[in-house]
N, C-alpha and C positions, 0 to 999 in steps of 0.2 A: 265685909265678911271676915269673921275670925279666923284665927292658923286653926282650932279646932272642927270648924268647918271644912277644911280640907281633909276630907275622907276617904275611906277606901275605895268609896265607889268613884271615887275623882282619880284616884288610883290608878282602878280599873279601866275608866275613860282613856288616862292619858298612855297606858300599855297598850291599849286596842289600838290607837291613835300610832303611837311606834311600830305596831305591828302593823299597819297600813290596815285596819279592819273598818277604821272612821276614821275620817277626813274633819278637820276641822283646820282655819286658819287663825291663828292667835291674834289680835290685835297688840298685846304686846310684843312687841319685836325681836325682842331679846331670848323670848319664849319660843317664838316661831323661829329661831334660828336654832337655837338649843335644840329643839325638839326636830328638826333637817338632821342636825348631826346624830342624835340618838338614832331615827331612825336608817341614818346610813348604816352606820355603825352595826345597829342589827343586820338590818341585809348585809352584810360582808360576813356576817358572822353570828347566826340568830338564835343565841344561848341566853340562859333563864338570867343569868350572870348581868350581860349585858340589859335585857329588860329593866330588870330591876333597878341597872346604876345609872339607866336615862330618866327611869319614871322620879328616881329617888333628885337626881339633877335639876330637872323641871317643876317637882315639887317643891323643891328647895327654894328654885328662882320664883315662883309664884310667893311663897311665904316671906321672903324676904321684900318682896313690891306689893306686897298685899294691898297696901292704900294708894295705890296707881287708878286712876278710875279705868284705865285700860285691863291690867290685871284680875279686878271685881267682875269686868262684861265678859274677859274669859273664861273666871270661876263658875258665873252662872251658866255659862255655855257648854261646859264642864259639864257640871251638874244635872244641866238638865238631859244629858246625855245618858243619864243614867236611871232615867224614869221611867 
């Protein structure tokens, strides 16, 4: 999967996901931690601010292990979350 396939609507998955709207578990690890912390992070304190700089974190760590085969089974899971 390309970095331009990471899209809004993946975006939007991973914000729902912070906001405890969906439930997903990352098989990337690093991802699935990052994203514990975002979403604490919001509950202690649930501003647009914070959404934004977890979804913005998590995207970033995906884009950067893009060719993880962990990563890609994420992306699609991602993805189809948004269908």
């Amino acid at each position: 999967m390309e970095n331009s396939q990471i899209s809004e609507t993946i975006d939007r998955a991973i914000m729902d996901i912070i906001k405890g709207k969906r439930r997903m578990s990352f098989e990337f690890m690093a991802a699935n931690v990052l994203v514990k912390r975002a979403q604490n992070i919001y509950a202690k304190e649930p501003s647009e601010e914070n959404l934004y700089e977890g979804c913005k974190q998590v995207k970033k760590l995906l884009i950067q292990n893009v060719n993880l085969p962990t990563v890609k089974t994420d992306l699609e899971k991602i993805n189809s979350m948004g269908r």
